[in-house]
One Martini backbone bead per residue (centre of mass of N, CA, C, O) as a GRO file, in nm:
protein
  301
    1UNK     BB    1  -3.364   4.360   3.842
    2UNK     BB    2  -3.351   4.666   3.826
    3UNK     BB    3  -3.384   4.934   3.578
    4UNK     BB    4  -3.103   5.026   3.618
    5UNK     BB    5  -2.948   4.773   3.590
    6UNK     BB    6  -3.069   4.685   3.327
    7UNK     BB    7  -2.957   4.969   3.171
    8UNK     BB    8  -2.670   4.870   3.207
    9UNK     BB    9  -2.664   4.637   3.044
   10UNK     BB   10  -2.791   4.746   2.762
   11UNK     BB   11  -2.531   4.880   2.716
   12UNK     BB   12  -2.311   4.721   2.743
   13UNK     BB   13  -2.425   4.531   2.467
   14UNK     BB   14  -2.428   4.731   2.269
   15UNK     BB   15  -2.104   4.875   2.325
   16UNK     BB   16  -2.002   4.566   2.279
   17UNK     BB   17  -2.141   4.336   2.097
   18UNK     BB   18  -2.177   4.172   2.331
   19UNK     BB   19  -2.333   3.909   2.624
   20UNK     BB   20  -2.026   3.837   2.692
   21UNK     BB   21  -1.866   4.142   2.728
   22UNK     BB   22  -2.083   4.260   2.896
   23UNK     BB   23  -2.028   4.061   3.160
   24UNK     BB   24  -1.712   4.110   3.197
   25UNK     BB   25  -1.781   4.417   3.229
   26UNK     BB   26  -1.965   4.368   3.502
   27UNK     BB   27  -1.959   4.090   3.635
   28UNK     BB   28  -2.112   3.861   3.499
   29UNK     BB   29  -2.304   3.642   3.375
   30UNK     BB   30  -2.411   3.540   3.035
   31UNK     BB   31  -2.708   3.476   3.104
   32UNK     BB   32  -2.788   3.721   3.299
   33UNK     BB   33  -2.743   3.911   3.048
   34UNK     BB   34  -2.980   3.771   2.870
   35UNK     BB   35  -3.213   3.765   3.062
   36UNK     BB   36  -3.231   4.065   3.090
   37UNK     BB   37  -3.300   4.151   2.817
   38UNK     BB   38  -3.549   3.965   2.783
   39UNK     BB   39  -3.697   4.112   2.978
   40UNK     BB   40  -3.675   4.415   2.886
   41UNK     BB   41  -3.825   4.342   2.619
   42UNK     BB   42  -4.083   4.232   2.775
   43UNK     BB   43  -4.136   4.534   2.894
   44UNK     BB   44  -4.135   4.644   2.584
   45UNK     BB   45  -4.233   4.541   2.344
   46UNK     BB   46  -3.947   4.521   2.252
   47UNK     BB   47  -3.668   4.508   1.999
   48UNK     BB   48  -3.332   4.568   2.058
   49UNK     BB   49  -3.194   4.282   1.930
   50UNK     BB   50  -2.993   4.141   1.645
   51UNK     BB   51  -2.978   3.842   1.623
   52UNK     BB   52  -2.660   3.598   1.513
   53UNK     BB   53  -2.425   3.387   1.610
   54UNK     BB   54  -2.194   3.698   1.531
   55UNK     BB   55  -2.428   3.871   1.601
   56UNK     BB   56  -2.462   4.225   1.753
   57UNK     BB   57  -2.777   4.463   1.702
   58UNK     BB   58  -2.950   4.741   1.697
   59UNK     BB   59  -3.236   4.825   1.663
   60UNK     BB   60  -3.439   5.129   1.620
   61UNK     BB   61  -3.532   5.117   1.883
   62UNK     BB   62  -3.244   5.034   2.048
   63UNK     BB   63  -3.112   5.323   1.998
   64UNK     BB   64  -3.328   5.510   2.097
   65UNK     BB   65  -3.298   5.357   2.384
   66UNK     BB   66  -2.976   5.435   2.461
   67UNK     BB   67  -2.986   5.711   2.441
   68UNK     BB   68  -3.163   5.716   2.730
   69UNK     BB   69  -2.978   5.553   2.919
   70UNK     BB   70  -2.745   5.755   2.898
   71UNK     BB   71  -2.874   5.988   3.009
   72UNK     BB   72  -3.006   5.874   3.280
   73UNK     BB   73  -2.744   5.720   3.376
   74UNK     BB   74  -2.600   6.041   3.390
   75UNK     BB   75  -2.793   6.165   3.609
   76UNK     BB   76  -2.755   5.971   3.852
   77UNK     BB   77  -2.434   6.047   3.827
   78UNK     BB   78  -2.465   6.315   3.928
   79UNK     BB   79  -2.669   6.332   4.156
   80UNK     BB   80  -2.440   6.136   4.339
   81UNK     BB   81  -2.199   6.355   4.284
   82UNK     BB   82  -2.364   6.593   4.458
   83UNK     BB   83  -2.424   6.475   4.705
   84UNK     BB   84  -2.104   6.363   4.773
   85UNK     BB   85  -1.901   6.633   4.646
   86UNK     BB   86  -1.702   6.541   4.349
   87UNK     BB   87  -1.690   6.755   4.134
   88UNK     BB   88  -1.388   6.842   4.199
   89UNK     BB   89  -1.272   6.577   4.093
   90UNK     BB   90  -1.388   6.460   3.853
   91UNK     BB   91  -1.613   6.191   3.707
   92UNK     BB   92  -1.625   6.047   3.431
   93UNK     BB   93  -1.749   6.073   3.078
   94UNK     BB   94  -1.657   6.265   2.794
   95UNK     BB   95  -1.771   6.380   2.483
   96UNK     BB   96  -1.523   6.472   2.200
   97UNK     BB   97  -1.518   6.722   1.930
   98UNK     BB   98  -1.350   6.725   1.576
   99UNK     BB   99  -1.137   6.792   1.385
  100UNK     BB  100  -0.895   6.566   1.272
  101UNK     BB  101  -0.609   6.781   1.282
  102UNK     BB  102  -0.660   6.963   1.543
  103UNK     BB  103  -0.679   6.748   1.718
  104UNK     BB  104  -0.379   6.670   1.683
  105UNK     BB  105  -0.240   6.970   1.692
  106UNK     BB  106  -0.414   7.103   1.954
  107UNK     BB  107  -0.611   6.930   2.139
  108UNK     BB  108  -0.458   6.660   2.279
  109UNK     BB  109  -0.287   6.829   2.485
  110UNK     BB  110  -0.530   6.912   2.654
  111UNK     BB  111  -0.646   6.619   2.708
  112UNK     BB  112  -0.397   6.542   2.857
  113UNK     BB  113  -0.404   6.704   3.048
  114UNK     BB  114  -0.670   6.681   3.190
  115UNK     BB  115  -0.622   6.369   3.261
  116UNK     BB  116  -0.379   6.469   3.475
  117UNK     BB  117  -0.585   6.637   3.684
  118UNK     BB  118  -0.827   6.394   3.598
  119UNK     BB  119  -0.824   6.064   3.707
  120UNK     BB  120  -1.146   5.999   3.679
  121UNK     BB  121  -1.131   6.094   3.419
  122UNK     BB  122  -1.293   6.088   3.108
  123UNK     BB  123  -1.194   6.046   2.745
  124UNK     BB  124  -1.388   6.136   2.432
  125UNK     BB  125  -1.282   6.097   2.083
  126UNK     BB  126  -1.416   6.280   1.773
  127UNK     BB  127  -1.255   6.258   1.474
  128UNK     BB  128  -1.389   6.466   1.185
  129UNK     BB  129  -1.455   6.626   0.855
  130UNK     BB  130  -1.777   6.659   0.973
  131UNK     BB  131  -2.044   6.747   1.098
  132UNK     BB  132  -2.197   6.670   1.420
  133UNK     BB  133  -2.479   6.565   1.620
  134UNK     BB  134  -2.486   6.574   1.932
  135UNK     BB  135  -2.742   6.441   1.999
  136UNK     BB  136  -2.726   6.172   1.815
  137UNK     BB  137  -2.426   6.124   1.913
  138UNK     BB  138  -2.358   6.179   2.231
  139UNK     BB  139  -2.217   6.477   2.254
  140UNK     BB  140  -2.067   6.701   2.456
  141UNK     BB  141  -1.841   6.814   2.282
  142UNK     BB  142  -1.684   7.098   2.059
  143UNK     BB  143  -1.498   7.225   1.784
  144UNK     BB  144  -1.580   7.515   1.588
  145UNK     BB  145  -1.479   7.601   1.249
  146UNK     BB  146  -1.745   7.814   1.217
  147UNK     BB  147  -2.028   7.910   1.175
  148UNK     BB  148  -2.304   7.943   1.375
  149UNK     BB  149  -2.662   7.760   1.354
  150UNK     BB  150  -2.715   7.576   1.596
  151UNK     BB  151  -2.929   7.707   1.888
  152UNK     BB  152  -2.887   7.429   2.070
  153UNK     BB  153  -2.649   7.585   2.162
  154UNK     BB  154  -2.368   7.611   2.345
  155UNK     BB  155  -2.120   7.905   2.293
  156UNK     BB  156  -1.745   7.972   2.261
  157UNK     BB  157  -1.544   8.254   2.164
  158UNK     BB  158  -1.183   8.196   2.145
  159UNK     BB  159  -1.164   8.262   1.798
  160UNK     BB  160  -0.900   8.234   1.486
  161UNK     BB  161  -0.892   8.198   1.167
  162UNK     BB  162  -0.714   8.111   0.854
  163UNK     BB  163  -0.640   8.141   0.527
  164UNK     BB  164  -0.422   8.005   0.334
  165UNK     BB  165  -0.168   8.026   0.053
  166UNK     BB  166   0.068   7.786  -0.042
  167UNK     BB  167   0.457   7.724  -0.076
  168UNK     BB  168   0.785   7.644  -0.175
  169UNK     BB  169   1.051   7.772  -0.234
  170UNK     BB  170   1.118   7.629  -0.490
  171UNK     BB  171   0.864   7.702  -0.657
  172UNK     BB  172   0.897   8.015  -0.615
  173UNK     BB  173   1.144   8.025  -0.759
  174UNK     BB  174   1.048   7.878  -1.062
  175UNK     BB  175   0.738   8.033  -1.087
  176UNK     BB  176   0.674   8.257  -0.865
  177UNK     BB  177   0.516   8.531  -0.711
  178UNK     BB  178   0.209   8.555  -0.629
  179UNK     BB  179   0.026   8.924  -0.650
  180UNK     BB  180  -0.265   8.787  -0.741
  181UNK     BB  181  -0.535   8.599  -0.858
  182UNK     BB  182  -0.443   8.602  -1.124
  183UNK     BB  183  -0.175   8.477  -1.136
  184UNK     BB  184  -0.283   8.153  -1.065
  185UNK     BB  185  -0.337   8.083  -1.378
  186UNK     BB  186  -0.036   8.002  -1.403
  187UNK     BB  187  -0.056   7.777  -1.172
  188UNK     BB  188  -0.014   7.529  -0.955
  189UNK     BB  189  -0.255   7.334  -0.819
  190UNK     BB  190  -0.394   7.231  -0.489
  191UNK     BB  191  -0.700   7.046  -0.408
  192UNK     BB  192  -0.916   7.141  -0.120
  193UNK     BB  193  -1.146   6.896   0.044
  194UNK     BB  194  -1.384   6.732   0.238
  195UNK     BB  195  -1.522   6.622  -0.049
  196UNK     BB  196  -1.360   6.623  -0.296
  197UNK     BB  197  -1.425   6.913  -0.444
  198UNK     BB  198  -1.469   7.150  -0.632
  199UNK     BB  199  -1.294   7.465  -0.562
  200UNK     BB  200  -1.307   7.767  -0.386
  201UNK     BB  201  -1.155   8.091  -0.414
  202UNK     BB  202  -1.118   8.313  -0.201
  203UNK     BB  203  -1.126   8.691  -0.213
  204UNK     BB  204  -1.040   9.018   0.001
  205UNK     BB  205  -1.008   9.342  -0.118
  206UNK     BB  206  -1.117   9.659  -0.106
  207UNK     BB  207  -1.420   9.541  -0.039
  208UNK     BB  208  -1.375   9.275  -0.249
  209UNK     BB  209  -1.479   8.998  -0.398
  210UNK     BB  210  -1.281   8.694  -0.533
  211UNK     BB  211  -1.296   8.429  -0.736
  212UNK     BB  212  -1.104   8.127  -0.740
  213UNK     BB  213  -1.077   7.833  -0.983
  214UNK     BB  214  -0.924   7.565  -0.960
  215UNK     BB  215  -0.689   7.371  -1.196
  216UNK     BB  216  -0.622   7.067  -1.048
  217UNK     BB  217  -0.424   6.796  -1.048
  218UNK     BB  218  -0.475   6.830  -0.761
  219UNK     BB  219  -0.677   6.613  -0.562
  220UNK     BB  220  -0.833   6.655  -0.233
  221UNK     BB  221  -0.942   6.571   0.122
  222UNK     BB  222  -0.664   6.613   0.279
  223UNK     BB  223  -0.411   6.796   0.415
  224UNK     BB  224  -0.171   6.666   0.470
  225UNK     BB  225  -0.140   6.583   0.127
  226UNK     BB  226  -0.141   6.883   0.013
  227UNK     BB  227   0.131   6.970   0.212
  228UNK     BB  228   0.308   6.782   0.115
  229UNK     BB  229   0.280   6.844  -0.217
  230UNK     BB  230   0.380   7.160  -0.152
  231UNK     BB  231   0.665   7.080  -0.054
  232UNK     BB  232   0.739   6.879  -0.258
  233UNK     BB  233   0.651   7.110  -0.546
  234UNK     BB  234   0.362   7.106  -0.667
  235UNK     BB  235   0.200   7.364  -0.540
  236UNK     BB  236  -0.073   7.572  -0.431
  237UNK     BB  237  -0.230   7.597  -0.118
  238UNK     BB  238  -0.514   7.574   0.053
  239UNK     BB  239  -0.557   7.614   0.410
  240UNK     BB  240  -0.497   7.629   0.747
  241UNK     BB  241  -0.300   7.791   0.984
  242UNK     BB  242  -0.261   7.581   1.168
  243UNK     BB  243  -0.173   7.320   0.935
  244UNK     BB  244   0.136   7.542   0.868
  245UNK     BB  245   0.294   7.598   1.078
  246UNK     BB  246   0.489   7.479   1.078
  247UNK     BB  247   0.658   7.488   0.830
  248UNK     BB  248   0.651   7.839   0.861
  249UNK     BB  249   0.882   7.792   1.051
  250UNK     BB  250   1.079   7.630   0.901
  251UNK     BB  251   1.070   7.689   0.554
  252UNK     BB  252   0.864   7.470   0.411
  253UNK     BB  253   0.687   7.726   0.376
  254UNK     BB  254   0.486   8.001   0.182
  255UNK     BB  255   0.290   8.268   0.204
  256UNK     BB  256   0.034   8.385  -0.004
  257UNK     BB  257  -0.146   8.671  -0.063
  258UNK     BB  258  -0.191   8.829   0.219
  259UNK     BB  259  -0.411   9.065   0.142
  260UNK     BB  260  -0.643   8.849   0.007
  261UNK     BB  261  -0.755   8.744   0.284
  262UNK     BB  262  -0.992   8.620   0.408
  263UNK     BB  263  -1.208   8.601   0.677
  264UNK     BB  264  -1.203   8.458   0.962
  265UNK     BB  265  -1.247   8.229   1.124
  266UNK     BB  266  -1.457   8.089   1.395
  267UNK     BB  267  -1.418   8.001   1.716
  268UNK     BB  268  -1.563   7.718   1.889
  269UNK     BB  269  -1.727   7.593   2.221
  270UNK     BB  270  -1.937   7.323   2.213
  271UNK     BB  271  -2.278   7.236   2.415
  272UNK     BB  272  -2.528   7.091   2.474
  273UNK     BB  273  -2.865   7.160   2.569
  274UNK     BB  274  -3.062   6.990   2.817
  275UNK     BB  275  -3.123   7.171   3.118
  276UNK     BB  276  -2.847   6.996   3.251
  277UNK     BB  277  -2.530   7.051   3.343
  278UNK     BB  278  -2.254   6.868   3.397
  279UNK     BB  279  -1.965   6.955   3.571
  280UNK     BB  280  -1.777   6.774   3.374
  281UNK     BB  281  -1.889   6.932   3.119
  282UNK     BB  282  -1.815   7.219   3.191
  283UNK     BB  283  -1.521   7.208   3.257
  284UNK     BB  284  -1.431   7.082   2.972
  285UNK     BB  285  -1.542   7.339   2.843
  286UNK     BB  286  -1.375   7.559   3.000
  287UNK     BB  287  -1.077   7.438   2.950
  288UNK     BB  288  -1.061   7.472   2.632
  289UNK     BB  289  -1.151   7.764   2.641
  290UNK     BB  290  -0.900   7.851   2.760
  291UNK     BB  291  -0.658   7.699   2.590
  292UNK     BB  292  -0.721   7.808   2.313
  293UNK     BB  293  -0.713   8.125   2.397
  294UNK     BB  294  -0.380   8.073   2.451
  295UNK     BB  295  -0.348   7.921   2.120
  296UNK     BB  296  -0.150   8.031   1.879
  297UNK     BB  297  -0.346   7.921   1.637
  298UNK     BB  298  -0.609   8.091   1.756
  299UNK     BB  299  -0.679   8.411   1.696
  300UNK     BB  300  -0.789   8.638   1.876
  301UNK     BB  301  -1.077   8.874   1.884
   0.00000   0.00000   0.00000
C-alpha cells in the first residue's frame, strides 16, 4: 500500500476501533489490514495501537498521528473535489458542535434541511454543554452562545440571546410575582448550572448590576429538569430564552422581572482557522449562520 492508503487504513481502525472492523469498512481482509498497521508502525519506529485480546485503542503517538492523517487525508479529498468541480455538490462529511439543548430545540432542523439539499454531504455533531477545543477534537464547525476568547477562531455573529426567569402560573398565583430582585429572597428557586456549582443571577437595572445567589431547595445541571421543576410549581428557575420559548407560549410558564434581564449573551457560527478552509466546510458554515440569523429563537441585532 502507499501512504496515503496506509493511512486510510490506520484511521479506519482507530474510528472503528478494532482491525476486524475497519476491514469490513474498507473491503479489505482483516491479515491485510493488520499488516498494513504493522508495517506503518515500522516505518515510524512508533506503537500507534494498544491491543489486547478484546480492545484496540490509540496510544499517545496514534492520537496525535490520526489528528495529522484526518487533516491530509481531508486536503486531499477537498484538492480531487476542486479539480473534479464538485464543490457545488458539496460532499464528504463535517462536524458540527453545540450545546445540549440548542442542538435539539434549534440547530437539528437547520441540519436535517442541509442534508436534505445535500446528499453526498455527512454531517457529524457533537453536542455538549462545555466549551470544546475544536482544532484538539477534529471538530469544524461550532455555535457558540458566550463572548468568544479564542482569536484562532474564524466567527459570524448571528444575533443573541438572553436570560430570563422564569415560573408557572400557578405558583405566581400562590406565592406572588417578585416586582425587583430583592422580593426573590422570599421565593423558592430552582438552580441552573453547566456544572451544578452554586449560581448568581445577575441582574441589570438603571445602569447598576446587582447579584442574587439564589439558595435553591433545587439544584440542578440539565435545563431540562429545571423547566420541569418550573412547570411543575416548584419555584422560579433563570435558564435561556430559547429554552422556555414553547412553554412561554403555551401559557405553561411566565417570566418575571424582565426589566432587570442583564446584557444578552452574543451568538456566534464559529470553524477553525487552518489557513485553507474547505468549501464544505465554508458552504456548512454559511448556511448555519443564515438560517440562525432568521430562527425566531435567536435575537438578532
Amino acid at each position: 500500500m502507499d501512504r496515503l492508503q496506509t493511512m486510510t487504513v490506520f484511521v479506519a481502525v482507530a474510528e472503528e476501533a478494532g482491525f476486524a472492523p475497519a476491514a469490513r469498512r474498507l473491503g479489505l481482509s482483516p491479515p491485510s489490514v493488520t499488516r498494513a498497521v504493522s508495517e506503518l508502525e515500522g516505518r515510524l519506529n512508533a506503537r500507534l495501537f494498544h491491543r489486547t485480546t478484546r480492545s484496540v485503542h490509540l496510544t499517545s503517538a496514534g492520537e496525535r498521528y490520526l489528528l495529522d492523517c484526518r487533516r491530509i487525508l481531508q486536503e486531499v479529498e477537498d484538492a480531487d473535489s476542486a479539480a473534479a468541480g464538485v464543490h457545488g455538490r458539496l460532499q464528504g462529511r463535517v462536524t458540527v458542535t453545540s450545546s445540549v439543548l440548542f442542538g435539539r430545540l434549534v440547530l437539528a432542523p437547520i441540519v436535517l434541511e442541509l442534508l436534505q439539499r445535500h446528499p453526498q454531504l455527512s454531517i457529524s455533531t457533537l453536542q455538549i454543554d462545555w466549551v470544546v477545543n475544536l482544532m484538539e477534537e477534529d471538530i469544524d464547525v461550532a455555535v457558540r452562545i458566550a463572548e468568544l476568547r479564542d482569536s484562532s477562531l474564524s466567527a459570524r455573529r448571528v444575533g443573541a440571546i438572553g436570560r430570563v426567569l422564569c415560573a408557572s402560573p400557578a405558583y405566581l398565583r400562590k406565592h406572588g410575582r417578585p416586582k425587583t430582585p430583592d422580593d426573590l429572597a422570599g421565593h423558592d428557586t430552582i438552580g441552573f448550572t453547566a456544572a451544578a456549582a452554586i449560581s448568581e443571577w445577575a441582574f441589570h437595572h438603571d445602569g447598576k448590576r446587582r447579584i442574587f445567589r439564589p439558595r435553591a431547595r433545587l439544584q440542578v445541571n440539565n435545563a431540562d429538569m429545571a423547566i420541569a421543576a418550573a412547570g411543575a410549581g416548584f419555584g422560579i428557575t433563570r435558564v435561556l430564552s430559547y429554552m422556555v420559548a414553547r412553554q412561554v407560549e403555551a401559557g405553561e410558564l411566565e417570566i418575571v422581572l424582565q426589566d432587570y434581564a442583564p446584557p444578552l449573551l452574543p451568538v456566534h457560527v464559529v470553524h477553525k482557522e487552518t489557513g485553507r478552509t474547505s468549501a464544505r466546510v465554508r458552504a456548512v458554515f454559511d448556511f448555519l449562520a443564515e438560517r440562525l440569523k432568521e430562527h425566531p429563537a435567536v435575537k438578532a441585532r
